[in-house]
C-alpha distance (Angstrom), angle and dihedral (degrees) to the residues before:
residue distance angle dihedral
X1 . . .
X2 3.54 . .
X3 4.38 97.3 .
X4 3.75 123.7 100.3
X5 3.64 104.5 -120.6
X6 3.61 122.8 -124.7
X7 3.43 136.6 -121.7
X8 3.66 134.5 -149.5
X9 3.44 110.0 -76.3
X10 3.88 89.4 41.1
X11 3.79 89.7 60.2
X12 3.91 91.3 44.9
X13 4.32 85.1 51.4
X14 3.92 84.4 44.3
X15 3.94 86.0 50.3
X16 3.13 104.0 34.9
X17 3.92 90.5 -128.6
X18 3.93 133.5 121.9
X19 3.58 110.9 -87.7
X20 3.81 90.1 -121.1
X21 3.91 83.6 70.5
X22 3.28 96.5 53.5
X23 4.17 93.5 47.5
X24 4.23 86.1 48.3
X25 3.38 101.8 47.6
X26 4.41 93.4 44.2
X27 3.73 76.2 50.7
X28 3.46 94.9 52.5
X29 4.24 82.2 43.7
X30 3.84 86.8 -131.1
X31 3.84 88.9 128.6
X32 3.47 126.3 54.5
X33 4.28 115.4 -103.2
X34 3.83 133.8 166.3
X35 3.43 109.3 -140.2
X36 4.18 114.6 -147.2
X37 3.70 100.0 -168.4
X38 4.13 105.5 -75.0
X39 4.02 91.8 -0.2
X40 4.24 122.2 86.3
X41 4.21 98.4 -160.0
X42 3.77 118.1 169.3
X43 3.94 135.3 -143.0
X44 3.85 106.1 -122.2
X45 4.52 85.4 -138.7
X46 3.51 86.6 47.7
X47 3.30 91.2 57.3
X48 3.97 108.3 36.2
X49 3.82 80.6 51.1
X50 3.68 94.8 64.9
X51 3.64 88.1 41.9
X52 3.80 86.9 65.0
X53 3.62 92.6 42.4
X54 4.09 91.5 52.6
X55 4.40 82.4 53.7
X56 3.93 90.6 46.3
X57 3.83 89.1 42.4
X58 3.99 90.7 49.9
X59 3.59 88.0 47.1
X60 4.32 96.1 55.2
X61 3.84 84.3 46.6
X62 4.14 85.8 61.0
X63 4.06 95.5 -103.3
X64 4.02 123.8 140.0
X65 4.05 106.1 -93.6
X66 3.82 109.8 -128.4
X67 3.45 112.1 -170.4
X68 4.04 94.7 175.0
X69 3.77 96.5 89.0
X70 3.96 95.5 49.2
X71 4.44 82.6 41.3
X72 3.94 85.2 56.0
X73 3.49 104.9 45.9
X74 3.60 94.4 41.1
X75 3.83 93.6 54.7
X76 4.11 89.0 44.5
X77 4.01 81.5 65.3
């Protein structure tokens, strides 16, 4: 594992979200976190990948797939 981890407000930039999302929803351990003791970091794959799984899961429930947003961040990497 040679990438930096990120922390909160680095996955909220990455995201595009408020930070306060980001803190709820770790919270609610619906996105994926190592924990290193005190500290919640993140794995920029780990998270891209659930950002495709949200698209695929919004796609089962009968949604229209967009693939830009996952495209953009990816290439921003």
């Amino acid at each position: 594992m040679s990438e930096r981890l990120l922390n909160a407000a680095e996955v909220a930039e990455l995201l595009a979200v408020p930070e306060s999302w980001v803190r709820e929803h770790t919270r609610s351990g619906s996105l994926p976190r190592v924990q290193l003791g005190r500290y919640i970091r993140y794995r920029r794959e780990a998270i891209l990948t659930w950002l495709e799984s949200q698209e695929g899961a919004d796609m089962r429930r009968g949604g229209a797939r967009s693939t830009t947003a996952t495209t953009r961040v990816r290439e921003a990497a």
